[in-house]
C-alpha positions in Angstrom: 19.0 -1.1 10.0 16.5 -1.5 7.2 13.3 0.6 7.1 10.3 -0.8 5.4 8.0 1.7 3.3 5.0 0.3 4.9 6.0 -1.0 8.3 7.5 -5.0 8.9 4.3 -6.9 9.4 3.3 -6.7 5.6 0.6 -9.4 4.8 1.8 -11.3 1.4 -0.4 -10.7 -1.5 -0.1 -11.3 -5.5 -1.1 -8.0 -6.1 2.1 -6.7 -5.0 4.2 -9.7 -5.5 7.7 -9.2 -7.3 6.9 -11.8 -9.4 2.8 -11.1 -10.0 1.8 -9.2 -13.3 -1.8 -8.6 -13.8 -3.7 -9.5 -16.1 -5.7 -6.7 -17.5 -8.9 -8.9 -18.9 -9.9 -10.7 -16.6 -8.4 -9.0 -13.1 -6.1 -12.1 -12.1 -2.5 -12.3 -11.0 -0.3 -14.1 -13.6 2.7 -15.6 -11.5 6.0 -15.6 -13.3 7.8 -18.1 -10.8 4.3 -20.7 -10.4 3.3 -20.2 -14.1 -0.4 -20.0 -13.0 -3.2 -17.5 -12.4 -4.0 -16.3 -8.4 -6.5 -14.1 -7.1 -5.1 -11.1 -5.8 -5.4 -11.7 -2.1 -3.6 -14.8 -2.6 -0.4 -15.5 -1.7 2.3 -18.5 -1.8 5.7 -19.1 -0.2 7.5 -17.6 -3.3 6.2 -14.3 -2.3 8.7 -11.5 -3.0 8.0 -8.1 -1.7 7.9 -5.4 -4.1 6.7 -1.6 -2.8 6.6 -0.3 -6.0 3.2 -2.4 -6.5 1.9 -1.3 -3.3 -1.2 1.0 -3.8 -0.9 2.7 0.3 -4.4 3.2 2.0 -6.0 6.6 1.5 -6.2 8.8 4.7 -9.2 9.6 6.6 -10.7 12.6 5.5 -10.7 14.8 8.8 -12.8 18.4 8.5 -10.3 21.1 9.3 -11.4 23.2 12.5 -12.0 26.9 11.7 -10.0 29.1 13.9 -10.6 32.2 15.2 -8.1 35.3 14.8 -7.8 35.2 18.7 -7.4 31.9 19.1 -4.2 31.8 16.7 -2.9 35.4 17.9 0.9 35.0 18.9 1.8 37.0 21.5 4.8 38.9 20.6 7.0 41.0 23.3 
C-alpha cells in the first residue's frame, strides 16, 4: 500500500507540479510539458505530483499550559 506525504485528496496545483518551475521575476509557473506560463493555483490534466515542491501548512500556534509540581507528581510505590 502506498502512503502519500500529505494525505490522497491533494488538490493539483503548478506550484507543486513535477513539471512546473517558477519563474523568479515575475512569480509565474513555467510549464515544461504545456510550454506556457500558469498562475500558481492553476492546474491542467498533465499535473504530476511532486512532494518535494510542497511547502506543508504551518501548525497552529497553541500556548503551552503551565503545570503545577502537584499536578505532574508521579506517584511512585
Amino acid at each position: 500500500m502506498k502512503k502519500y506525504l500529505f494525505g490522497t485528496d491533494i488538490t493539483p496545483s503548478c506550484s507543486y507540479c513535477a513539471h512546473g518551475t517558477l519563474n523568479e521575476e515575475t512569480g509565474m509557473i513555467d510549464c515544461s510539458r504545456r510550454k506556457k506560463t500558469f498562475s500558481p493555483n492553476d492546474s491542467c490534466n498533465k499535473f504530476l505530483y511532486s512532494p518535494i515542491k510542497r511547502i506543508p501548512k504551518k501548525n497552529l500556534n497553541i500556548q503551552s499550559i503551565n503545570f503545577s509540581d502537584p499536578d505532574v507528581k508521579i506517584d511512585e510505590e
